[in-house]
C-alpha positions as CSV (number, residue, x, y, z in Angstrom):
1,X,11.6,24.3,-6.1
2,X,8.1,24.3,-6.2
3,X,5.1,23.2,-4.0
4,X,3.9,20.3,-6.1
5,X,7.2,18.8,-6.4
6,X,7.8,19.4,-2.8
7,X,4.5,17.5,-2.3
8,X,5.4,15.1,-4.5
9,X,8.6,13.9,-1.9
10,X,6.7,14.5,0.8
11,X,3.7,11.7,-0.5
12,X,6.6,9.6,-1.4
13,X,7.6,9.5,2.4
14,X,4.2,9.5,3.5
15,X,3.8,6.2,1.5
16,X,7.1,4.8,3.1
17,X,5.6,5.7,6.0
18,X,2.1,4.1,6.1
19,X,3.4,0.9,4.7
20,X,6.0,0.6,7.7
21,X,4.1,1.5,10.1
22,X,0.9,-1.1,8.7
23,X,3.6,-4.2,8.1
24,X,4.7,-3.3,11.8
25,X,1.3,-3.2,13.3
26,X,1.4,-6.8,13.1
27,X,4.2,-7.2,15.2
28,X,3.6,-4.6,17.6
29,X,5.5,-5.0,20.9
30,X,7.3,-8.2,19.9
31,X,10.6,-9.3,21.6
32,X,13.1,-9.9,18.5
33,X,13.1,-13.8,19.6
34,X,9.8,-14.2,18.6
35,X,10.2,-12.2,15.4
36,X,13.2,-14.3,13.8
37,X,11.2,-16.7,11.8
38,X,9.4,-13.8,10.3
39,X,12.7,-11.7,9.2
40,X,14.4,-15.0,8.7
41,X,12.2,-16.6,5.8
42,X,10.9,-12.8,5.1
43,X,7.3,-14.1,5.2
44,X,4.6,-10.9,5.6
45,X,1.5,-11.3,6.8
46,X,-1.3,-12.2,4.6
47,X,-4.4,-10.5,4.0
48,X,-5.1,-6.2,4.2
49,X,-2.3,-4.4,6.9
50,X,-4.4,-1.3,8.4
51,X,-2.2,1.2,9.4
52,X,-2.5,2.8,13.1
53,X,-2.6,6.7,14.8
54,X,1.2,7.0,13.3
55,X,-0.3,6.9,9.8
56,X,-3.5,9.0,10.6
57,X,-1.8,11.7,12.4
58,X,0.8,12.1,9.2
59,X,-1.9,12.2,6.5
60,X,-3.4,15.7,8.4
61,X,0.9,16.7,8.2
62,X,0.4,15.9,4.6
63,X,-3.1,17.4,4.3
64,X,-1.8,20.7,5.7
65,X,1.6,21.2,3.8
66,X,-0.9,20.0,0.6
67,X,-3.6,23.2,1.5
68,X,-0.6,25.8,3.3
69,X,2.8,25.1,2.4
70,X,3.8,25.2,5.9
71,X,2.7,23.9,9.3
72,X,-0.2,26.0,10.5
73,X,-0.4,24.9,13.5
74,X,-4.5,25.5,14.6
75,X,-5.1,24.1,11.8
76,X,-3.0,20.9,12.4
77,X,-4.4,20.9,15.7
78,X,-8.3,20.9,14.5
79,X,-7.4,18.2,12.0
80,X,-6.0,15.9,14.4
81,X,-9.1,16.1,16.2
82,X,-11.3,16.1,13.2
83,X,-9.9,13.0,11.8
84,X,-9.1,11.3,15.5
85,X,-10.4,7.7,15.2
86,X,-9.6,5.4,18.5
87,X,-9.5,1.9,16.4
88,X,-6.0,3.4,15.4
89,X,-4.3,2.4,18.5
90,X,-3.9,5.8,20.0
91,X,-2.4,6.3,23.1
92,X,-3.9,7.5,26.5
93,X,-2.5,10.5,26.4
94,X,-3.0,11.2,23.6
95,X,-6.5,10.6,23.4
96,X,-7.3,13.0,26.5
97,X,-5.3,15.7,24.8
98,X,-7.6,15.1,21.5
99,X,-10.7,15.3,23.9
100,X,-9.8,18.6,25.4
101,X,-8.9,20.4,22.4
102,X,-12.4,19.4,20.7
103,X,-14.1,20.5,23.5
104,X,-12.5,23.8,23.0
105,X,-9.7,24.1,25.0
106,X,-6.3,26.0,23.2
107,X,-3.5,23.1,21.8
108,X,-1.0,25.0,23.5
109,X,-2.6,25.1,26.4
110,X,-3.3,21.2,26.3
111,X,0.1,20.2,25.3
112,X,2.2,23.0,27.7
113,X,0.4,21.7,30.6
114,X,0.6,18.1,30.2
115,X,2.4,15.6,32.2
116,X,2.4,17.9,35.1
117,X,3.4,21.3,32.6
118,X,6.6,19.5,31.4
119,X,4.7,18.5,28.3
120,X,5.2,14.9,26.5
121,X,8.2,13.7,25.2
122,X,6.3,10.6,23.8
123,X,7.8,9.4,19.9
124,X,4.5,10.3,19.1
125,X,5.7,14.1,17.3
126,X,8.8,11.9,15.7
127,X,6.4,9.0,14.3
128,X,4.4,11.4,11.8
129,X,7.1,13.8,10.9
130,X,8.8,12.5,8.1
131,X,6.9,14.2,5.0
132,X,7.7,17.7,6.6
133,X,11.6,16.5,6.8
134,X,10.9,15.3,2.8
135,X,9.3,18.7,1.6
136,X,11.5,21.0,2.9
137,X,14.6,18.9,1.9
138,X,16.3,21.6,0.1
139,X,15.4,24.0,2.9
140,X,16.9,22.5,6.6
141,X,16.0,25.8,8.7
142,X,12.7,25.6,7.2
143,X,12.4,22.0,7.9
144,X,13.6,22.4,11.5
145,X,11.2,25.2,12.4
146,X,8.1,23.1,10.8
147,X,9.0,20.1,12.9
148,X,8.9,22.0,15.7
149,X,5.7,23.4,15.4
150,X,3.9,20.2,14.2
151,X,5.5,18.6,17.6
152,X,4.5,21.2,19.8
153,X,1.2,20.9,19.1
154,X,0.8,17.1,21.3
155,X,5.0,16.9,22.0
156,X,6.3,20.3,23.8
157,X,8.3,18.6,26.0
158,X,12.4,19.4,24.8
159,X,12.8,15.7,23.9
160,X,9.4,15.2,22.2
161,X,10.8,17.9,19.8
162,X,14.6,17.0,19.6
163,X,12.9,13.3,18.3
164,X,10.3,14.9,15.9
165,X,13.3,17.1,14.7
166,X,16.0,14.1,14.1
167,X,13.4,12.2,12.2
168,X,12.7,15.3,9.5
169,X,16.2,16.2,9.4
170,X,16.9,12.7,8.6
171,X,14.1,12.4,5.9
172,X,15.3,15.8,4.3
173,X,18.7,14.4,4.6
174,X,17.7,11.1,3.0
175,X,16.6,12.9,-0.3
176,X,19.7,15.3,-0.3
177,X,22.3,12.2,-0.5
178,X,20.0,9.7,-2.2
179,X,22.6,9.7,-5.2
180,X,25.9,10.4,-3.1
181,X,28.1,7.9,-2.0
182,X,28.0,9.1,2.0
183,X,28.4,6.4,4.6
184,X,25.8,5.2,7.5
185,X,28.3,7.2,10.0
186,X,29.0,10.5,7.8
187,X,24.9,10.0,7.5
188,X,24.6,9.7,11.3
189,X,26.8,12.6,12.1
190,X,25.2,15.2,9.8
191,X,21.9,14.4,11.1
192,X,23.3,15.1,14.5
193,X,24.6,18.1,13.7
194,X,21.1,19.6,13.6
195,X,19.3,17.7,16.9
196,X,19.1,20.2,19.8
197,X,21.0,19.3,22.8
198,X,18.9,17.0,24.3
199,X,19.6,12.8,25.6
200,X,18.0,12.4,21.9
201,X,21.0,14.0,20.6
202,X,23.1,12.3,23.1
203,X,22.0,8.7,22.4
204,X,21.8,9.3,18.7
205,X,25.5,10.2,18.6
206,X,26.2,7.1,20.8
207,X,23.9,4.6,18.1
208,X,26.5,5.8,15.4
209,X,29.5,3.6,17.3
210,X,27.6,0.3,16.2
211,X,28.4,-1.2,13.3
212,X,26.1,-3.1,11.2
213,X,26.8,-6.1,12.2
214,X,26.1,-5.5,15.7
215,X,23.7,-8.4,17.0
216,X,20.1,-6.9,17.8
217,X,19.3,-7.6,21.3
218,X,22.4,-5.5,21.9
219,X,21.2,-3.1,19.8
220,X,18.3,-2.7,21.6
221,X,19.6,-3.2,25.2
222,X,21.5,0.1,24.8
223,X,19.7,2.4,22.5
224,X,16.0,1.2,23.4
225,X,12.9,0.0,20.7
226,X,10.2,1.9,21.6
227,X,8.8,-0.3,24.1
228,X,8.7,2.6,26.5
229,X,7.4,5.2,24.1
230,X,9.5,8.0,24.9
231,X,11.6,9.8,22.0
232,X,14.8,9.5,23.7
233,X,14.6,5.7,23.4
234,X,12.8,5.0,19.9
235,X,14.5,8.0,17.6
236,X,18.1,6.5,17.9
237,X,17.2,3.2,17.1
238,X,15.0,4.8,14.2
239,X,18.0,7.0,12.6
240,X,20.4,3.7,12.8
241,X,18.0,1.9,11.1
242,X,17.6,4.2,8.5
243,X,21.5,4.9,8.0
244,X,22.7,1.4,7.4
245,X,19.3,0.5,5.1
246,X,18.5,4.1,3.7
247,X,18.7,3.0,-0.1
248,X,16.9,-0.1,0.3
249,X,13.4,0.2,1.7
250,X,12.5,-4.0,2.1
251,X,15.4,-4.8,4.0
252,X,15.0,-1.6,6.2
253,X,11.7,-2.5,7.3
254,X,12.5,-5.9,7.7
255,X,15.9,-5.2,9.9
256,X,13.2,-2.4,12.0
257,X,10.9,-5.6,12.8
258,X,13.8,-7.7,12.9
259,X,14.3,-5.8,16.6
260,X,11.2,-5.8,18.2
261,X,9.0,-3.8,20.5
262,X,7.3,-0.3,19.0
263,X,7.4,-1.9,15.4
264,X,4.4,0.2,14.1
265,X,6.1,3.5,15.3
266,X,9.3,2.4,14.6
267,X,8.7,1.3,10.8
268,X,6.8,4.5,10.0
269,X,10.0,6.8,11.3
270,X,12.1,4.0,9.2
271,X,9.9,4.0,6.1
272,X,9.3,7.9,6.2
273,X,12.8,8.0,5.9
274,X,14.1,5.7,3.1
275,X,11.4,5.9,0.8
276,X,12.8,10.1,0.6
277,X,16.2,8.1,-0.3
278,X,14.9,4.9,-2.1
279,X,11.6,6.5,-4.1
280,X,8.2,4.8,-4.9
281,X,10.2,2.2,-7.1
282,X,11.8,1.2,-4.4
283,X,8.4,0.3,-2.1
284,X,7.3,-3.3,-2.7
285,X,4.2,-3.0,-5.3
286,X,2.5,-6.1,-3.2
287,X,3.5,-4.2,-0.1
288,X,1.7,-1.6,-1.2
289,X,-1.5,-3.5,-2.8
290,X,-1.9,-5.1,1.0
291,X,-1.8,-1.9,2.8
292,X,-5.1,-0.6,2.6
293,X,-6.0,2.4,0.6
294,X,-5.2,6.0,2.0
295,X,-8.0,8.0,2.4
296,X,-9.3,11.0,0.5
297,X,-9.4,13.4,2.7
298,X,-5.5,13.8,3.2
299,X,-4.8,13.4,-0.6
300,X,-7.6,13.5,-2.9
301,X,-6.0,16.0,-5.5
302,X,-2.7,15.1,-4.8
């Protein structure tokens, strides 16, 4: 397998990703009451969807795999901070931890001793992850180790990088049964097999006992939507989500707004994940025409 086609999945869930997490920004923090006209009539907001931090963050992932193959970390770190830009809806956190490390403080040293030196475990390391899971697809122990590190740089906490973790193993997943006939649960479970032990782990096995049908506000009573921001209750949710819809990137996005809360971080975990499984053809082409343009920077030569 070579780099450019590597890069070539991995800007294929970078897309999915952007264009779930800009549809989502619109919705943001919703209860899934106030979303069912939306998901009911399928009616998307008009006008240019700007995509938030989850987007930004991923195109220095992509930027980095693009120039190294792999996640150098200090660099990752530096381009974070390079490219930081508050009107993205970045949280507190993670704004002080962008602040120290460009004013020369170590990422390690930032992230270790954050949070009282149990380090995050935001969904932020999960939410821009997806494009390492879809390059190193045919390479799990390499996809694991670079979703750790890209974590670790803002996430050390255990559960920051179990969520990062489920969410690349997912996407690398995604692209290695995109043509098999595996079912949401076998999907679920092989995913699993790979999370650290962690209450990720845990509540990911538990989302796999819900069938499809399973009515939303349930749903999210019992594995979470993001509304708190932590990985343990956003990255189930995410991986159900992307189970049951994996080959069908509309009506996964839709069903991830469909349930409210983190929508933004939510659909960009979702959409990093099916587009691997469902491929550009798959993303809307007005979808795509309203999210606005990606920048340069990340993917000039790509």
């Amino acid at each position: 397998m070579t780099h450019e086609e590597r890069l070539t999945r991995a800007r294929t869930s970078l897309t999915g990703l952007s264009v779930g997490d800009a549809l989502g920004g619109f919705f943001e923090l919703s209860s899934p009451r106030n979303l069912s006209h939306f998901v009911t009539n399928r009616t998307p907001p008009q006008g240019t969807w700007r995509f938030t931090d989850d987007t930004n963050m991923a195109l220095s992932i992509y930027a980095i795999l693009r120039e190294h193959q792999h996640i150098n970390q200090d660099a990752l770190a530096q381009s974070f901070v390079k490219h930081y830009d508050r009107s993205r809806g970045y949280g507190r956190g993670m704004r002080a931890m962008v602040a120290r490390i460009g004013k020369g403080q170590h990422w390690r040293e930032v992230s270790y001793n954050f949070y009282g030196g149990n380090g995050s475990y935001g969904n932020g390391g999960a939410m821009r992850v997806a494009p390492i899971g879809a390059y190193f697809a045919d390479d799990l122990p390499a996809c694991i180790t670079n979703a750790r590190a890209s974590a670790e740089i803002t996430h050390a906490h255990p559960e920051g990088i179990a969520g990062a973790i489920t969410i690349a193993i997912a996407a690398a997943l995604a692209h290695q049964h995109r043509t098999t006939d595996i079912t949401s649960t076998e999907f679920m479970h092989a995913v699993c097999e790979h999370i650290p032990s962690s209450e990720v782990k845990t509540h990911c096995e538990r989302a796999i006992a819900f069938p499809i049908d399973t009515p939303r506000i349930e749903l999210v009573e019992s594995l979470g939507n993001g509304t708190k921001m932590t990985a343990q209750r956003t990255v189930p949710l995410a991986l159900w989500l992307s189970a049951h819809y994996r080959n069908n990137f509309e009506e996964a996005i839709w069903q991830t707004l469909s349930c409210g809360g983190d929508t933004d971080t939510i659909g960009a975990m979702v959409g990093g994940i099916v587009a691997v499984s469902a491929g550009m053809a798959g993303i809307l082409v007005q979808w795509l025409s309203q999210r606005e343009p990606l920048p340069a920077w990340a993917i000039a030569d790509a």
